[in-house]
MMTF fields as JSON, N, C-alpha, C and O atoms, coordinates in Angstrom:
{
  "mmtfVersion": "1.0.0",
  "mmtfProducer": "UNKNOWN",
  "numBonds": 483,
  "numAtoms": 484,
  "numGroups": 121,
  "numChains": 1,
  "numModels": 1,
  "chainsPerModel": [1],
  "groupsPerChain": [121],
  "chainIdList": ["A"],
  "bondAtomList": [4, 2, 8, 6, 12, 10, 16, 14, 20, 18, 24, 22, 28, 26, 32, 30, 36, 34, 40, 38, 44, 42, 48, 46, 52, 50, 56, 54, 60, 58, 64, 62, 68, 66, 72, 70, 76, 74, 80, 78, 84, 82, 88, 86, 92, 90, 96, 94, 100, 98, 104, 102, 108, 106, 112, 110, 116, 114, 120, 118, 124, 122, 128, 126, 132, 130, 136, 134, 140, 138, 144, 142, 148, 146, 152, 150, 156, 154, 160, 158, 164, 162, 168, 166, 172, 170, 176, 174, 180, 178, 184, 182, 188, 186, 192, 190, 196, 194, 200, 198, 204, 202, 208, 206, 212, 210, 216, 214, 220, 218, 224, 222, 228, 226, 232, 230, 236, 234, 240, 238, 244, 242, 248, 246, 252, 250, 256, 254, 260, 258, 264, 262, 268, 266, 272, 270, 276, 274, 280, 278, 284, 282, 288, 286, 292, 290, 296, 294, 300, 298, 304, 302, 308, 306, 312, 310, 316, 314, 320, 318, 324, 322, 328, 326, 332, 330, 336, 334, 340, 338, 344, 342, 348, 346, 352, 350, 356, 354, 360, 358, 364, 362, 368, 366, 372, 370, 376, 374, 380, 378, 384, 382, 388, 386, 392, 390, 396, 394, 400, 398, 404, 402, 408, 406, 412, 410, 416, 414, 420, 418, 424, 422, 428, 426, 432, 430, 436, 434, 440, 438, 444, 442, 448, 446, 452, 450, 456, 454, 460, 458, 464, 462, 468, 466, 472, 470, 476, 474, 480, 478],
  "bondOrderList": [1, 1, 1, 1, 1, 1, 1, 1, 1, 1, 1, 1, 1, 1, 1, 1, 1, 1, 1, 1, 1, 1, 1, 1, 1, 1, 1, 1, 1, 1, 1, 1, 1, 1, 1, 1, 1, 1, 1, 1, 1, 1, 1, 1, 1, 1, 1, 1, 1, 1, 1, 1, 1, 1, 1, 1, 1, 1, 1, 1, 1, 1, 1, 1, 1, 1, 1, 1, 1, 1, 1, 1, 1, 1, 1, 1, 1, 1, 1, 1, 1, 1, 1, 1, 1, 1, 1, 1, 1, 1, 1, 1, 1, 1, 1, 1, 1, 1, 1, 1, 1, 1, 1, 1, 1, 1, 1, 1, 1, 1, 1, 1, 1, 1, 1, 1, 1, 1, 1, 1],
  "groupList": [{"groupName": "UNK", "atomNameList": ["N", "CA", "C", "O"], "elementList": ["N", "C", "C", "O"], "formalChargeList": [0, 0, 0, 0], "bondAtomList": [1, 0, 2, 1, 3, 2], "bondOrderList": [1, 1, 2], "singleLetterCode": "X", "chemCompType": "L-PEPTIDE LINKING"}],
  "groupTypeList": [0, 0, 0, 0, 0, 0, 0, 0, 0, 0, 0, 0, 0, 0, 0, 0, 0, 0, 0, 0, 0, 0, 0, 0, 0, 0, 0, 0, 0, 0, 0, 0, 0, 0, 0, 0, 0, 0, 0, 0, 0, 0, 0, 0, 0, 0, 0, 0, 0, 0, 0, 0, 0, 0, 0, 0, 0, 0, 0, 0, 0, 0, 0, 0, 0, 0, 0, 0, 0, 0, 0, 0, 0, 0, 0, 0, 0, 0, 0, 0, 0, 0, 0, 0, 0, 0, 0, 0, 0, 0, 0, 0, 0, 0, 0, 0, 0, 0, 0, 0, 0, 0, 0, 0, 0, 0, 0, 0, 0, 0, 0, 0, 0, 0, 0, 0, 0, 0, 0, 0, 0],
  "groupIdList": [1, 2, 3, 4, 5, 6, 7, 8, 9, 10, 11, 12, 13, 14, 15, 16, 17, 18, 19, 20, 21, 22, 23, 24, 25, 26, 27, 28, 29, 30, 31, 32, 33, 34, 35, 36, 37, 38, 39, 40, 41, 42, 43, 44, 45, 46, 47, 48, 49, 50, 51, 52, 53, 54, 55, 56, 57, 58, 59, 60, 61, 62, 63, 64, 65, 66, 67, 68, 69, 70, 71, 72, 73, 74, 75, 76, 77, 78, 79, 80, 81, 82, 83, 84, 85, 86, 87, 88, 89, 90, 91, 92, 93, 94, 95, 96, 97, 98, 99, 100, 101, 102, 103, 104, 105, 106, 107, 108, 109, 110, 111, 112, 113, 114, 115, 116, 117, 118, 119, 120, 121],
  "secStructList": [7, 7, 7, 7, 7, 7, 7, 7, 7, 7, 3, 3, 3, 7, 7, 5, 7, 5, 7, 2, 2, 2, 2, 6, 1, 7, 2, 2, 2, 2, 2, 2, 2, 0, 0, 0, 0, 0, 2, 2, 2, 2, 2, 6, 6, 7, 1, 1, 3, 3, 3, 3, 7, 7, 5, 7, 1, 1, 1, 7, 1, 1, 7, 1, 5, 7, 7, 3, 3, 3, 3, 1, 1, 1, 2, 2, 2, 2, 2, 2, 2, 2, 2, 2, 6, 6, 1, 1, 6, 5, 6, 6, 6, 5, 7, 7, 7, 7, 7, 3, 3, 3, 7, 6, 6, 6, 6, 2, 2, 2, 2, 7, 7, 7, 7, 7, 7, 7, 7, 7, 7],
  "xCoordList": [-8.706, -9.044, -7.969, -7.777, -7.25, -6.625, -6.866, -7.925, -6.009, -6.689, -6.279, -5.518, -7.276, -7.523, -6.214, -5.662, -5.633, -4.733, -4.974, -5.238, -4.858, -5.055, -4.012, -2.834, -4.373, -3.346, -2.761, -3.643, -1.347, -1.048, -1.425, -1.597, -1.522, -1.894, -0.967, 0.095, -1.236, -0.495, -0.041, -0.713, 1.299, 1.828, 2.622, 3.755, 2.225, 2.738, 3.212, 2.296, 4.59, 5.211, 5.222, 6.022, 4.352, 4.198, 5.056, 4.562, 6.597, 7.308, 6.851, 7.02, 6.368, 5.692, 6.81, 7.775, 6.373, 7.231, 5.946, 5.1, 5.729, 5.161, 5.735, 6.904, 4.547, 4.59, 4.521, 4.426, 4.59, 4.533, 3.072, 2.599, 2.148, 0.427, -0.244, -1.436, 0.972, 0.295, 0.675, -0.132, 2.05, 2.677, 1.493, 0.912, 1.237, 1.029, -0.448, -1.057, -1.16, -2.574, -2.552, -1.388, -3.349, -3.442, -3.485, -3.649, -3.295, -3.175, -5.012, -5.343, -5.963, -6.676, -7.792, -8.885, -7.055, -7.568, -6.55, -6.699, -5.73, -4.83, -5.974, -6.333, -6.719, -7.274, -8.57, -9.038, -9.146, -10.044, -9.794, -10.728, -8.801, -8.668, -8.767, -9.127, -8.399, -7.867, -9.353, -9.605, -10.262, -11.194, -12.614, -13.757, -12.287, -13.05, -13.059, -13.964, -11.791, -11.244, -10.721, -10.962, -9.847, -8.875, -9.828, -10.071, -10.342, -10.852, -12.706, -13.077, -13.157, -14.251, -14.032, -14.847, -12.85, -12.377, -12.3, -12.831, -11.094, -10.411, -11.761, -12.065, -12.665, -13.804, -14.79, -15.394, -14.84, -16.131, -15.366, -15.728, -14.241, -13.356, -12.65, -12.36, -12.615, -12.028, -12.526, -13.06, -12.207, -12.818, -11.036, -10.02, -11.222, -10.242, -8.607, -7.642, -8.602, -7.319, -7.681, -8.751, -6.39, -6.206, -4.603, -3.649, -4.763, -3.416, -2.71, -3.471, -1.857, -0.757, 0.083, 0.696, -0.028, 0.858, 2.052, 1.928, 3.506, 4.217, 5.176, 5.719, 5.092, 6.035, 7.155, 7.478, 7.986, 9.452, 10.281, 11.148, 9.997, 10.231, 11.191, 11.864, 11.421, 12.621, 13.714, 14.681, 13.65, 15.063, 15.556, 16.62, 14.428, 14.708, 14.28, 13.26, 14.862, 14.913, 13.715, 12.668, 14.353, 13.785, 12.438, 11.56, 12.426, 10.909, 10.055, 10.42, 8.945, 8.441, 7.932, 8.021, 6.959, 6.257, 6.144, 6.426, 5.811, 6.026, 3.964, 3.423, 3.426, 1.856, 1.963, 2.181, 1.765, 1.984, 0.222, -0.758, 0.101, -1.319, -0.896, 0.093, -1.864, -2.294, -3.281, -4.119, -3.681, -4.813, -4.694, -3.821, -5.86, -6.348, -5.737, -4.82, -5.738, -5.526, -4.823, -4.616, -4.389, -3.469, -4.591, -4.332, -5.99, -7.157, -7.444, -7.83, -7.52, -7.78, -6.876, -7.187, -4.806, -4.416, -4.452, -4.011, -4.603, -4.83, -5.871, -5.667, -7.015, -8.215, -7.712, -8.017, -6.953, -6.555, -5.499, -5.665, -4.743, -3.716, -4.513, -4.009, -5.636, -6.809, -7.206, -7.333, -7.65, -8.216, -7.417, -7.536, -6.856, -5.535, -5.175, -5.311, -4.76, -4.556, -5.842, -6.027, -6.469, -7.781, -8.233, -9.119, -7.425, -7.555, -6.139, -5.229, -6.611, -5.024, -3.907, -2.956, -4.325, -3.096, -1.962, -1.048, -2.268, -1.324, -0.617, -1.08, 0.533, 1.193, 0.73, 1.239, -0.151, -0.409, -0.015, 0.959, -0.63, -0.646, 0.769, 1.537, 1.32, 2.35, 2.923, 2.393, 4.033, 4.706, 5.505, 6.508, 4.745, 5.465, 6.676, 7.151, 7.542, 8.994, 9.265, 10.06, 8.333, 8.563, 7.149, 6.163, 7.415, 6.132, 6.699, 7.185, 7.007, 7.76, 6.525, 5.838, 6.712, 5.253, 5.866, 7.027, 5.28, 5.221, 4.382, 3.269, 4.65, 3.675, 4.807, 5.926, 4.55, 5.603, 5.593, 4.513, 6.751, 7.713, 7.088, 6.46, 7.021, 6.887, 7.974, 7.565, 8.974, 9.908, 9.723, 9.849, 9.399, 8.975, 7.787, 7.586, 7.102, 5.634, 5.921, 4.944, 6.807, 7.43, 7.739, 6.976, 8.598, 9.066, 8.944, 9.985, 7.935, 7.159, 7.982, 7.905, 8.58, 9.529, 8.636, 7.605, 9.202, 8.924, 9.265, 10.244, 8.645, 9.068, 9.982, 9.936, 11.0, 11.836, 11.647, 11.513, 11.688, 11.311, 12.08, 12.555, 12.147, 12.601, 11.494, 10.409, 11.743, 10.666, 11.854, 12.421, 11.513, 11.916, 10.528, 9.506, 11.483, 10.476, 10.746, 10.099],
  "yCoordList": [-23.401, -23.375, -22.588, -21.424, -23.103, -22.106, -21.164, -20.633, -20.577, -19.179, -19.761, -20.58, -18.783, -18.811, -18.357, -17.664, -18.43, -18.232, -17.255, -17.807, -15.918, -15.492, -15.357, -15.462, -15.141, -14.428, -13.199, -12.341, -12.586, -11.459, -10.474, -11.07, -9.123, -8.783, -8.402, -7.911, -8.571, -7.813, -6.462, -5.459, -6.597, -5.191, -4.867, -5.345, -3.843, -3.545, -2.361, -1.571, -1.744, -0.732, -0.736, -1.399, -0.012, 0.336, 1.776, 2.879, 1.297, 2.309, 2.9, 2.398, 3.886, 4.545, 5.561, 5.831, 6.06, 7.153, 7.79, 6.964, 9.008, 9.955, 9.635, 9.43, 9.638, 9.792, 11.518, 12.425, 11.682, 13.12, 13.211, 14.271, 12.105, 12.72, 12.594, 12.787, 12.174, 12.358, 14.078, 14.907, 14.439, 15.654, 16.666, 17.414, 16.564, 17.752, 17.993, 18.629, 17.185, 17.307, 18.381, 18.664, 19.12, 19.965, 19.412, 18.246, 20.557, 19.233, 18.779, 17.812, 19.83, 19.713, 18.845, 18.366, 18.85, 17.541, 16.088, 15.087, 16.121, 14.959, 14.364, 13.249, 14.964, 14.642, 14.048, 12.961, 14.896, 14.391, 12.891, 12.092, 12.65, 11.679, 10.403, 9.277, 10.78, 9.457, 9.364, 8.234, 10.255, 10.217, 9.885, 9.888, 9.61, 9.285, 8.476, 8.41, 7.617, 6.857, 6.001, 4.894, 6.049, 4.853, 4.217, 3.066, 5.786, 4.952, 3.796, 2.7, 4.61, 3.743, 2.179, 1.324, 1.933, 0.895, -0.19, -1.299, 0.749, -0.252, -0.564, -1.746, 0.514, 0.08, -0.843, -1.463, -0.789, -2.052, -3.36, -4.062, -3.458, -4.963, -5.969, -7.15, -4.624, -5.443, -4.472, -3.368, -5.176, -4.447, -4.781, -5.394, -4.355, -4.778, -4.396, -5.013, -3.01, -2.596, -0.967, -0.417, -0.579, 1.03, 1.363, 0.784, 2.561, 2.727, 4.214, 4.802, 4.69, 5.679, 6.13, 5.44, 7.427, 8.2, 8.758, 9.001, 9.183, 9.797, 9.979, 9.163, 11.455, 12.061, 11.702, 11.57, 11.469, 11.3, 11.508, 10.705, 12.345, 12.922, 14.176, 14.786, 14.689, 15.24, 14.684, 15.369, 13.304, 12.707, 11.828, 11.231, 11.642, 10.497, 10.552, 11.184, 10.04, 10.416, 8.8, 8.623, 8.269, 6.938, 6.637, 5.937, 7.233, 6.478, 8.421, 9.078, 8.57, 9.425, 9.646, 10.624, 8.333, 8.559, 7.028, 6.053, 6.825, 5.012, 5.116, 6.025, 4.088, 4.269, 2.71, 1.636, 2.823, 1.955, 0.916, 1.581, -0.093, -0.382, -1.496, -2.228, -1.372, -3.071, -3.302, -2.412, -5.296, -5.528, -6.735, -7.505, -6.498, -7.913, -8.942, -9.369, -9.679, -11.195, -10.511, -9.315, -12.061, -12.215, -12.014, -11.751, -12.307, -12.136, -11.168, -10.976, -9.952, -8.518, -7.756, -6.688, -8.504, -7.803, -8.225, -7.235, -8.758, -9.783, -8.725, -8.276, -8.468, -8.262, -6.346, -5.726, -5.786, -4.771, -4.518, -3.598, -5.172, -5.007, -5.258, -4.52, -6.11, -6.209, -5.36, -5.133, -4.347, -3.125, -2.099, -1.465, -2.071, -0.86, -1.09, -0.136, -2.28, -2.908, -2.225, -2.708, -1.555, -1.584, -0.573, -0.41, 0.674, 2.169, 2.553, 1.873, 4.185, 4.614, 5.14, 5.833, 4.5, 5.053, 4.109, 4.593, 2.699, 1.502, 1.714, 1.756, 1.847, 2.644, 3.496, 3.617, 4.216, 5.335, 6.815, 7.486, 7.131, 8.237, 7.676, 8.638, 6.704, 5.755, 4.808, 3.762, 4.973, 3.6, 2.819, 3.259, 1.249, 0.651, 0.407, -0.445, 1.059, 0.596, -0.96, -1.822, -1.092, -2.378, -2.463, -1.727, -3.543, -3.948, -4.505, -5.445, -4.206, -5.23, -5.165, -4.318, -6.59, -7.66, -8.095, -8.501, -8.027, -8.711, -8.989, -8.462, -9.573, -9.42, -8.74, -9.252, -7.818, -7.553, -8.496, -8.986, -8.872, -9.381, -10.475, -10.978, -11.173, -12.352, -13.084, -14.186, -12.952, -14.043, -14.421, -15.513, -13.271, -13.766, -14.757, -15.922, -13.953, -15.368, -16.359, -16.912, -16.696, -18.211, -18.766, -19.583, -18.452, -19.055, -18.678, -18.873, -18.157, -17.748, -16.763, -17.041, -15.872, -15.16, -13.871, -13.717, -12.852, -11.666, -10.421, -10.69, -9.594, -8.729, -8.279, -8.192, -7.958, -7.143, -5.546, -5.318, -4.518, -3.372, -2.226, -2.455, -1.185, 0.127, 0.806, 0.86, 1.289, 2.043, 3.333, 3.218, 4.652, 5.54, 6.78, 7.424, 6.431, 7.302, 8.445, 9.153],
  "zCoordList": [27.677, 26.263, 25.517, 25.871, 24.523, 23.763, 23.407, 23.743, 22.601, 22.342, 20.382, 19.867, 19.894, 18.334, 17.753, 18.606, 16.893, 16.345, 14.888, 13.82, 14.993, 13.597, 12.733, 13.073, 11.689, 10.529, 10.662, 10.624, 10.842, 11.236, 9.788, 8.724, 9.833, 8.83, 7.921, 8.302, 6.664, 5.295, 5.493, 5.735, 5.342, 4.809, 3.836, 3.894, 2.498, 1.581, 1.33, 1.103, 1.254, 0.988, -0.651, -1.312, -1.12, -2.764, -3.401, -3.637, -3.587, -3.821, -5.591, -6.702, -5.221, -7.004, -7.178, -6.464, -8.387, -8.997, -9.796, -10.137, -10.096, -10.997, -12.314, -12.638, -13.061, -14.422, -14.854, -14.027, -16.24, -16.727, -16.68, -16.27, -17.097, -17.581, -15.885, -15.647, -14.632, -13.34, -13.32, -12.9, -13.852, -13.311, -13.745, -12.959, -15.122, -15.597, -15.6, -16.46, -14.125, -13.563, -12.779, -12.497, -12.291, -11.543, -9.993, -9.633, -9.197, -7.765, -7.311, -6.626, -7.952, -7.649, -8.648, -8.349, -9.942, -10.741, -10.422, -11.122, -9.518, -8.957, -8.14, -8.52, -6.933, -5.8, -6.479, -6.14, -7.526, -8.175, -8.916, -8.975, -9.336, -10.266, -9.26, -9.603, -8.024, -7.035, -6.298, -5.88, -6.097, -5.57, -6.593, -6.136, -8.03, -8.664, -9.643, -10.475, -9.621, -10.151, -9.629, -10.109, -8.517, -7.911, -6.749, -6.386, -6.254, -4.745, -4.917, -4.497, -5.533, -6.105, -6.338, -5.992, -6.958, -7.492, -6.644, -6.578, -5.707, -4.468, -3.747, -3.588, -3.262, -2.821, -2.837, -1.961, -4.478, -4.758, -5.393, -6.337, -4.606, -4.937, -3.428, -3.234, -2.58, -1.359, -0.269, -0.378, 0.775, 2.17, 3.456, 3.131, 4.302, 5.137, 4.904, 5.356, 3.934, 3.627, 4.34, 4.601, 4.479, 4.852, 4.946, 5.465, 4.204, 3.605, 4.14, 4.909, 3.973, 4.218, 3.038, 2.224, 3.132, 1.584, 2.01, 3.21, 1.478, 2.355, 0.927, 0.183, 0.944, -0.311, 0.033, 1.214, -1.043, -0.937, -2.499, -2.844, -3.114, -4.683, -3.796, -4.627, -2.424, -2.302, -1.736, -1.402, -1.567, -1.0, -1.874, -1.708, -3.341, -3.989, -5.472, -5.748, -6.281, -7.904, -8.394, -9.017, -7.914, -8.259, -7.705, -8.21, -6.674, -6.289, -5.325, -4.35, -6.288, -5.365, -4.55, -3.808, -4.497, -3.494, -2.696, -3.393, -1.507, -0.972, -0.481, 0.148, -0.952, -0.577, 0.426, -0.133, 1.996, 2.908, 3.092, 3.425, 2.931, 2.479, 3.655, 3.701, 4.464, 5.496, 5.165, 5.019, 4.796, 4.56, 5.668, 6.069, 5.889, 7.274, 6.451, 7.152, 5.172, 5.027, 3.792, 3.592, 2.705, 1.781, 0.27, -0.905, 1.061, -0.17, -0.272, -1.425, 0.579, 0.557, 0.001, -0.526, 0.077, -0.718, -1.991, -2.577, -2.535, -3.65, -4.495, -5.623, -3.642, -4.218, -4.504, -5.523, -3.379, -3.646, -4.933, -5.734, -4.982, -6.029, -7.517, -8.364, -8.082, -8.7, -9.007, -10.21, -7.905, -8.299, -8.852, -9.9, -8.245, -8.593, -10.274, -11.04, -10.721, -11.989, -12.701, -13.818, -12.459, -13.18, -13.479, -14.319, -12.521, -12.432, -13.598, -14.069, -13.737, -14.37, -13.583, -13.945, -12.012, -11.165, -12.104, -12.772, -11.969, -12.676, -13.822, -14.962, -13.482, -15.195, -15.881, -16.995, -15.588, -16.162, -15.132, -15.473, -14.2, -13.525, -12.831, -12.833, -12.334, -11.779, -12.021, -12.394, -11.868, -12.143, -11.027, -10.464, -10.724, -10.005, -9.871, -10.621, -8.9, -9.252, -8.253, -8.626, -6.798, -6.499, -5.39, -5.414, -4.5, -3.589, -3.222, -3.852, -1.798, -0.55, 0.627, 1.196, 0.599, 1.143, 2.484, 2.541, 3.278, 4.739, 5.923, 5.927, 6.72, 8.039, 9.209, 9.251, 9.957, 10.927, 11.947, 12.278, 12.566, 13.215, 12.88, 13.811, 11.605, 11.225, 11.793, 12.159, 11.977, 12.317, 13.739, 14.292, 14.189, 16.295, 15.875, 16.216, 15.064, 15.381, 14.574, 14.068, 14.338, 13.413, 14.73, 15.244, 15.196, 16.257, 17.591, 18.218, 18.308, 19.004, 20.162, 21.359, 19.79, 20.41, 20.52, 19.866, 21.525, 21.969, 20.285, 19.589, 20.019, 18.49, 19.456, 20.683, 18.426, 18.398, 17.645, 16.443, 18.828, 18.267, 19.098, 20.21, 18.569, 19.458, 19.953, 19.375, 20.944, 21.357, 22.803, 23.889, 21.471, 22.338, 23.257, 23.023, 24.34, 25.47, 25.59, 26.362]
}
């Protein structure tokens, strides 16, 4: 019997930058704003996403921060990016500078090859 064939999952590198009305939040009205505003949002719009934060406002002028989001399918990110549009992270607290979209080692599973990856021991 074959085996099922799924959809590999979504991955989105969401390179942001800080705005001034994100700066001049407190860090502890920051956590608040994302926990009572953004995440609610993303919540009651899609299921099947989970994401990763990773400062980078000290190696880089242009982009501060990169927010790493996998969603099981192309409708979850869909439904995620929806939400987000809807909060004041979206041009307000942030500004999108880009969104680079993929599935990893999409090209092996195009053509049914082994990924290509490093792996140090």
């Amino acid at each position: 019997m074959p085996t099922a064939q799924t959809a590999p999952p979504v991955t989105a590198f969401m390179l942001i930058k800080t705005t001034p009305e994100w700066l001049a939040l407190t860090p502890r009205e920051r956590m608040d704003a994302f926990t009572t505003q953004v995440v609610p949002a993303i919540r009651s719009k899609t299921t099947g996403v989970r994401s990763r934060f990773y400062d980078t406002e000290f190696y880089s002028t242009r982009v501060t921060d990169v927010w790493v989001w996998e969603a099981d399918d192309h409708d979850a990110y869909q439904h995620l990016i929806d939400a987000l549009r809807e909060t004041p992270f979206w041009d307000r607290y942030f500004e999108i500078v880009d969104l680079l979209v993929g599935t990893e080692n999409g090209y092996a599973r195009t053509y049914g090859l082994d990924p290509v990856a490093t792996i140090v021991t």
